[in-house]
C-alpha positions, 0 to 999 in steps of 0.5 A, a space after each residue: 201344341 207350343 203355338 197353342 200355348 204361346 197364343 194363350 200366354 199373349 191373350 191372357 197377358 193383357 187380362 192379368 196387367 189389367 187385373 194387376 193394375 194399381 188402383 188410385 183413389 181422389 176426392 173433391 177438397 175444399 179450396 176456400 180458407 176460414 183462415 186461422 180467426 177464432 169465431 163465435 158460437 152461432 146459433 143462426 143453423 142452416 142445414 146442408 142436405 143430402 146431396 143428389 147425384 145421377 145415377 152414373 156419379 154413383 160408381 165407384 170407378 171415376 166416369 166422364 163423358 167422352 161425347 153426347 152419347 158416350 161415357 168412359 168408365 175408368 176402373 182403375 181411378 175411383 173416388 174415395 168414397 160417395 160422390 155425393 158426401 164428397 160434394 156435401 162435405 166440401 159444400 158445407 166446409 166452404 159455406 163454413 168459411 164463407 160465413 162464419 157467423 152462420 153453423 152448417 150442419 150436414 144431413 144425416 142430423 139428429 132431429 129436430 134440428 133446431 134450423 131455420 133454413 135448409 139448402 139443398 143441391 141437386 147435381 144433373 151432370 159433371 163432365 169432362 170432354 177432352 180438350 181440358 174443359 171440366 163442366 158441373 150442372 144442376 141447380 139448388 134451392 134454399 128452403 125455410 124449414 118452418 114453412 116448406 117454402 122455397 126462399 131461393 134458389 136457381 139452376 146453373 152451369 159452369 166451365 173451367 179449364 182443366 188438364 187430361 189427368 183425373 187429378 186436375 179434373 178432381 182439382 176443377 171440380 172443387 173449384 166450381 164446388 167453391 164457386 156454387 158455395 159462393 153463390 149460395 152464400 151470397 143469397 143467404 146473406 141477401 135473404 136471410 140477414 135482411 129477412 127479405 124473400 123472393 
């Protein structure tokens, strides 16, 4: 009887430290400085859409890829909040620092929206494989509101090293989130400051 009571105290033991585990809670930030300069009130508006996400990002547990096939789900590291506004967020803050003269606006807006433009991002994967290798994919799109019409946009896939830890991969993601803003700004400076369109 005392075996069958010990066996049962070591098989619950690793439920109750996994139920008593602390949790940890990381969000992207942006990393690009609008520095302490004073700016104008634009009235150039570009809205920042919602941004689309897979369905795997959606968790609320922090997942990154382990293989071609494979996930790992971590339940104990969580994202503070919707991966999705998170990225919509910090977008909007660094294409606001970027470019100071234009005012982003972020989805949910009250309509109408006096805006010209509207940028919309899609993000098909953000991975890590182990190694110390971050990856972010999917493309975006900048539309003039008034017509529907696609202005420009263009798919991409970028890599940056970062550490194991979930910290240093928030950390990367935020910097390809900055480098997809810088790409995105420069082609609102090349199409709509000079009203050229592809």
């Amino acid at each position: 009887m005392r075996y069958i009571k010990s066996s049962i105290a070591i098989l619950l033991l690793p439920l109750l430290s996994a139920c008593s585990g602390k949790s940890n809670y990381y969000r992207l930030q942006p990393t690009i400085d609008n520095g302490t300069k004073s700016r104008a009130i634009s009235t150039k508006v570009i809205g920042v859409a919602e941004v689309k996400v897979p369905d795997y990002l959606e968790s609320k547990s922090i997942v990154l890829s382990s293989g071609k096939n494979r996930v790992n789900i971590f339940e104990t590291e969580n994202w503070a909040g919707n991966p999705g506004k998170n990225i919509q967020s910090v977008l909007r803050s660094d294409l606001s620092a970027i470019l100071p003269g234009y005012t982003f606006v972020s989805y949910p807006w009250n309509e109408p929206l006096m805006d010209d433009n509207r940028i919309y991002l899609t993000i098909t994967g953000m991975d890590s494989e182990k190694g110390g290798v971050c990856h972010i994919d999917g493309r975006w799109s900048l539309v003039d509101e008034k017509s529907g019409r696609v202005v420009t946009g263009r798919e991409f896939s970028y890599s940056q090293k970062c550490g194991d830890d979930i910290d240093s991969i928030a950390s990367s993601y935020s910097d390809m989130i900055a480098t997809i803003s810088r790409d995105i700004a420069k082609s609102i400076k090349r199409n709509i400051a000079t009203g050229r369109r592809r």
